[in-house]
Residue, then its C-alpha position, 0 to 999 in steps of 0.5 A: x692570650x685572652x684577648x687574642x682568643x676572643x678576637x679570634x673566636x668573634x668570626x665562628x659560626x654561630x652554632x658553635x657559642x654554647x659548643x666549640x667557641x665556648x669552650x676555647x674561651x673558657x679554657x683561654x680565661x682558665x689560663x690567667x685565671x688559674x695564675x691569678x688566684x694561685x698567686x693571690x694563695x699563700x705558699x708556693x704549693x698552693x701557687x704552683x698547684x694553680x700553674x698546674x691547672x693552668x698548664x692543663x688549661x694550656x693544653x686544652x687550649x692547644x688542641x682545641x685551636x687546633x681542632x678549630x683550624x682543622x674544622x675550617x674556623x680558623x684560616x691556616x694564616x691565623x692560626x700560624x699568626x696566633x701559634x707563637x703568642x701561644x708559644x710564648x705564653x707556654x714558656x712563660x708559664x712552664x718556666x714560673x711553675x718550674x720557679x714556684x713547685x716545692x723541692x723535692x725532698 
């Protein structure tokens, strides 16, 4: 999904690095990020704590797609292209965090 994003993100104008472009990034690196270091804490709090986050990375990266093929960045062809990566990233992720949350007690 990364490596999507910043391929993606390569063409946007100019103005919009420390705007926009910046932030879709970050938001798409949060993701595996988040991920990464929750797997590396010990405990299954911990890790899911880290999903959590991720989850909310997700989210902001949902919109802020979005918002980027609504301001004309992003072609509608692209964004359909794009859609089920993101998709599938979002099942993966909700399914890990549903495997990794404590029971409820």
């Amino acid at each position: 999904m990364v490596v999507a994003v910043y391929k993606l993100t390569a063409t946007w104008p100019t103005a919009e690095r420390y705007g926009l472009l910046s932030q879709t990034r970050r938001a798409a690196v949060s993701i595996a990020s988040n991920i990464a270091e929750g797997a590396a804490k010990r405990g299954r709090k911990e890790f899911g704590r880290q999903l959590d986050v991720a989850l909310g990375s997700l989210a902001e990266l949902t919109y802020l797609l979005r918002l980027a093929r609504d301001l004309g960045y992003v072609a509608p062809s692209e964004y359909e292209a794009l859609d089920p990566l993101r998709e599938r990233t979002a099942k993966l992720l909700w399914g890990l965090y549903r495997k990794m949350r404590p029971p409820k007690e």
